[in-house]
C-alpha positions, -999 to 999 in steps of 0.1 A, spaced: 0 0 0 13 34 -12 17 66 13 -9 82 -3 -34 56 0 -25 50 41 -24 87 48 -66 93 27 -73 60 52 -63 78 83 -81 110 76 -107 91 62 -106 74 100 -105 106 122 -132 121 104 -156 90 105 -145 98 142 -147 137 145 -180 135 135 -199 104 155 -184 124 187 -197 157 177 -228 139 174 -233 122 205 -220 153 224 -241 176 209 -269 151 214 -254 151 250 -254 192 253 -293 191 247 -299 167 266 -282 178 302 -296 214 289 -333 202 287 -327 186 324 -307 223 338 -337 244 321 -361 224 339 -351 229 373 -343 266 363 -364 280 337 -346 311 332 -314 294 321 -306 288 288 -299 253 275 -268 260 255 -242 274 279 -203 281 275 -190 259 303 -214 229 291 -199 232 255 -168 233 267 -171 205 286 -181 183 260 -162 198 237 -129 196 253 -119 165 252 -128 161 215 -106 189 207 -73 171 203 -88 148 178 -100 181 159 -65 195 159 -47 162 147 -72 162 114 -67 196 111 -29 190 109 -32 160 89 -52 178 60 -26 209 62 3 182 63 -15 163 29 -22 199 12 16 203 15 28 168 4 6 172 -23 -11 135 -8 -40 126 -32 -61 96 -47 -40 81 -78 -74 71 -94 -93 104 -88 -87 120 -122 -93 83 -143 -126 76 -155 -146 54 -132 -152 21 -142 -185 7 -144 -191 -29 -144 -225 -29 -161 -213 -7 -189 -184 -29 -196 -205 -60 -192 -231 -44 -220 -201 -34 -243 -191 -74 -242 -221 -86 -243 -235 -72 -276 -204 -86 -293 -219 -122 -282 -237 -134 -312 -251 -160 -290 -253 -159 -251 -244 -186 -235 -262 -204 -204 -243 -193 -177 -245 -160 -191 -283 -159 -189 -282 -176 -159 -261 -144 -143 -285 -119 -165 -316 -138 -140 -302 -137 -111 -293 -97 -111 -331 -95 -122 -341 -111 -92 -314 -92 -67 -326 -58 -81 -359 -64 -71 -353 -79 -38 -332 -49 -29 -357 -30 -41 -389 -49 -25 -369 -53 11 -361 -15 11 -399 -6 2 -411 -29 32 -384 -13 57 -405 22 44 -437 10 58 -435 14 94 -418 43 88 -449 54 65 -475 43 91 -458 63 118 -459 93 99 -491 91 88 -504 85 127 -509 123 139 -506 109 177 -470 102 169 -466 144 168 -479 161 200 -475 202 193 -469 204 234 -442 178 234 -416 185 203 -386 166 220 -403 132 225 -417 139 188 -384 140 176 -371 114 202 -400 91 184 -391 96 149 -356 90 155 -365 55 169 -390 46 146 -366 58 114 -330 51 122 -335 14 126 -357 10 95 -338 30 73 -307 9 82 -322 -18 74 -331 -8 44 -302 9 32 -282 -22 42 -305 -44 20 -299 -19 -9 -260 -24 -3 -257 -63 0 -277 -68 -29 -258 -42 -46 -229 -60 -40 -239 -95 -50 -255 -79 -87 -221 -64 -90 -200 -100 -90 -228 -114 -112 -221 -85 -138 -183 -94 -133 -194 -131 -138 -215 -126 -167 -186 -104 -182 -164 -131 -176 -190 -154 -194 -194 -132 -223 -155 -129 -230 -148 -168 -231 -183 -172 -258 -171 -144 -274 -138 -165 -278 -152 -196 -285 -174 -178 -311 -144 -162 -329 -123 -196 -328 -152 -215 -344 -155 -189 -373 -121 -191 -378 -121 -229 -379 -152 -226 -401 -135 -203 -428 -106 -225 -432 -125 -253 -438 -156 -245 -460 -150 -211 -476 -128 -218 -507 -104 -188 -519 -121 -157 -536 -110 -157 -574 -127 -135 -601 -154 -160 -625 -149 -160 -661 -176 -143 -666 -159 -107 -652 -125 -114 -668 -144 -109 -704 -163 -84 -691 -133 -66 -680 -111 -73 -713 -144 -61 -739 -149 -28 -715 -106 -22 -721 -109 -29 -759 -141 -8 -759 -125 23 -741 -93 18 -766 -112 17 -798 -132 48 -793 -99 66 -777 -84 59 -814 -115 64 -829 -115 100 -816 -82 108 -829 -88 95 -863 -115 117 -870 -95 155 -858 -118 149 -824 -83 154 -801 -77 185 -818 -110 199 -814 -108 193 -773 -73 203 -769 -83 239 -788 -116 241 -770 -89 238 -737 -66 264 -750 -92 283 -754 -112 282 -721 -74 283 -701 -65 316 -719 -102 336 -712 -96 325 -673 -62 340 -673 -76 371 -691 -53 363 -725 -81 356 -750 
């Protein structure tokens, strides 16, 4: 593994990081806020010494990504495959495939099976919407007096679903993908086959192109046709007349006639 690729890891890394803490201890600033406002409704939930409390002892980790992204802007640290084109597996696996003149049966086998992953992905994720559907549509689930256990509510209800949903999406995903590279795979070794047995067939059936009888006379009575009339036309003064008629038209051009 290059430099490049395990310094973009580690920032990748302490950002993940930098932001699931920021998270929970903003989440964590509200919270003990809601609690302190309660007891004493004339304080405010966001105060400096609570945020700096929770903020504190995130702040080294925000000063070691910080250095990290100055240290890669002066290394000049990047992704090696940013600038190439990205490579999709489905448009490749078309491209091969319509040079198939005949697919083969594992090829439509693969072809079936990403059929039937897209719309499981598809069908699991629309289920995982439902409950989040029927809570939304359930106006008890948003009490105007109570926002926090509104949000609270939602939060509980979506998050899980969602994940569940999104993580359904990304496994099937990731199975259609290695069928594409499968089918690809397929496609190249028929294509192969395909090519070897028209080469095999050529050799062995098609005999070697030669030109019938019937155009070499063709071709010989069109020559002595083109060379009679050729003498033909300088027997009778007809070369003189088209070389003066040239003269002629070459000299008016030039402004000499």
């Amino acid at each position: 593994m290059s430099k490049s690729k395990i310094y973009l890891a580690l920032q990748v890394v302490v950002c993940i990081a930098l932001v699931v803490l920021l998270s929970v201890s903003a989440i964590g600033i509200y919270q003990e806020g809601i609690v302190r406002k309660a007891e004493h409704p004339m304080e405010s939930v966001y105060t400096p010494e609570n945020v700096a409390g929770k903020f504190a002892p995130i702040a080294p980790l925000f000063f070691a990504g910080l250095g990290l992204m100055i240290a890669g802007l002066v290394l000049g640290a990047k992704d090696e495959n940013a600038e190439k084109p990205v490579k999709d597996a489905e448009i490749s696996r078309d491209l091969i495939v319509s040079r198939v003149a005949q697919p083969s049966a594992e090829m439509t086998a693969e072809h079936n099976r990403q059929k039937k992953l897209k719309w499981l992905g598809g069908g699991l994720f629309s289920l995982c919407m439902v409950p989040i559907l029927v809570f939304l549509l359930n106006p008890a689930h948003f009490p105007e007096a109570d926002p926090e256990s509104m949000f609270y509510g939602l939060l509980r209800v979506f998050l899980p679903w969602a994940a569940v949903g999104l993580g359904a999406l990304a496994v099937t995903s990731v199975l259609r993908e290695k069928s594409v590279l499968r089918e690809t795979k397929a496609a190249q070794e028929q294509m192969k086959a395909e090519k070897a047995g028209k080469t095999a067939n050529a050799a062995a059936d098609v005999p070697a192109v030669s030109p019938s009888s019937k155009t070499r006379i063709a071709q010989v009575i069109l020559l002595i046709a083109a060379v009679a009339c050729i003498l033909a036309g300088i027997l009778n003064g007809s070369a003189m007349d088209v070389l003066y008629k040239a003269i002629t038209i070459c000299t008016e051009c030039v402004g000499l006639g």
